[in-house]
C-alpha positions in Angstrom: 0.0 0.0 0.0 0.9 3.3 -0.5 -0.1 7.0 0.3 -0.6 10.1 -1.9 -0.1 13.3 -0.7 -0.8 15.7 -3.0 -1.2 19.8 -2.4 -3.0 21.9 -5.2 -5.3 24.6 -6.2 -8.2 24.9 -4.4 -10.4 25.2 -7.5 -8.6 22.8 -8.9 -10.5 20.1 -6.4 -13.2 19.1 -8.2 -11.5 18.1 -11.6 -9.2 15.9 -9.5 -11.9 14.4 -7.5 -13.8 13.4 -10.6 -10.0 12.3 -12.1 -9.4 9.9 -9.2 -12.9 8.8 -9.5 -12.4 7.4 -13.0 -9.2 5.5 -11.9 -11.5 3.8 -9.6 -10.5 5.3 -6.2 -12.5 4.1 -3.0 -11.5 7.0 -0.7 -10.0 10.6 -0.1 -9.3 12.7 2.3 -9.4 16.6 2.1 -8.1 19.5 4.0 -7.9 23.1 3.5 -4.7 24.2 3.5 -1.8 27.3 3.7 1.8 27.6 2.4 4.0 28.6 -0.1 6.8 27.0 -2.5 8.6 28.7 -5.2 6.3 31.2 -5.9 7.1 33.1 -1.9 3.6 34.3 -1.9 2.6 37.6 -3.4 1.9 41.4 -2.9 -1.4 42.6 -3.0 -3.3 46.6 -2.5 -5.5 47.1 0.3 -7.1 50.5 1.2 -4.2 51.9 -0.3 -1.3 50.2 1.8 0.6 47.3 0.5 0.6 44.0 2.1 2.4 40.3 1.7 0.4 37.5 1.2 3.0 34.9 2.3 0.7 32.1 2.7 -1.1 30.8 -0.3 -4.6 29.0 0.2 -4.5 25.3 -1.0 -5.9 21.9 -0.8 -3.9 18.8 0.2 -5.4 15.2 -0.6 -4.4 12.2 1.2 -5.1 9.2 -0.3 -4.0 5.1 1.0 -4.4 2.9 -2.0 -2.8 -0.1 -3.5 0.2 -0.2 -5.0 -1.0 -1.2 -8.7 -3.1 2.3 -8.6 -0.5 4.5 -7.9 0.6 5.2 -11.2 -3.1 5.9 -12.3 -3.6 7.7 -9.1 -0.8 10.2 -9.8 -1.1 10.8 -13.6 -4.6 11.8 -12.9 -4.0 14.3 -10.5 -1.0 15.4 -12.8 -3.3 16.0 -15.7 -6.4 17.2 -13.7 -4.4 19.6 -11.6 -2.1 21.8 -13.6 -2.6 25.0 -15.0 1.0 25.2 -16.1 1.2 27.8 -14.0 3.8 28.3 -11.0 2.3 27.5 -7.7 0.3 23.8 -9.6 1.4 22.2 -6.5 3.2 18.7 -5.5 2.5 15.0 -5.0 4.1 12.9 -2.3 4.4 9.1 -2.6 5.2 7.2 0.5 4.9 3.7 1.7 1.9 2.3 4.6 3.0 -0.4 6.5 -0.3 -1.3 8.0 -4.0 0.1 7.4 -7.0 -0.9 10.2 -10.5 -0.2 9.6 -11.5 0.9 12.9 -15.3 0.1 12.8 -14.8 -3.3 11.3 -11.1 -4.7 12.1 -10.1 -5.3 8.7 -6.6 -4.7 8.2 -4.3 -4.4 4.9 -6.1 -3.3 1.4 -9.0 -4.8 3.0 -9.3 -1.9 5.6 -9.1 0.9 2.4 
């Protein structure tokens, strides 16, 4: 098993949800999100006085699948998720050594 982080645009959420949909995904997780990468934020007017936006709203999606979706998984959110614009976001890949449904028991690929 393996888990996707992946950190994008907000409006960008519902095109990926769809995306991951199609590949056959069971479940996501969602969370609103702050931060900044490359782009360092930006400077924006108000009332006349200049401010720094450092943090950037976003969206970060964790999701626990198996490992032959991964590929799929990631491609989707690739081609759902960019503007080609700076500041698209990232997608983290990482290994789960165990998964438990808590309701149920089930552990492994079972539990997702």
């Amino acid at each position: 098993m393996k888990k996707i982080e992946a950190i994008i645009k907000p409006f960008k959420l519902d095109e990926v949800k769809e995306a991951l949909n199609e590949v056959g995904l069971k479940g996501i997780t969602v969370t609103e999100a702050k931060g900044f990468g490359r782009q360092k934020g930006h400077t924006e007017l108000y009332r006349g006085a200049e401010y720094v936006v450092d943090f950037l709203p976003k969206v970060k999606l964790e999701i626990v699948l198996e490992d032959d979706l991964v590929e799929r998984a990631i491609e989707a959110i690739q081609s759902a998720a960019r503007t080609g614009r700076i500041g698209d976001g990232k997608i983290f890949v990482s290994p789960v050594e165990q998964a438990i449904r808590i309701r149920t028991g089930e552990t492994g690929t079972d539990a997702i």
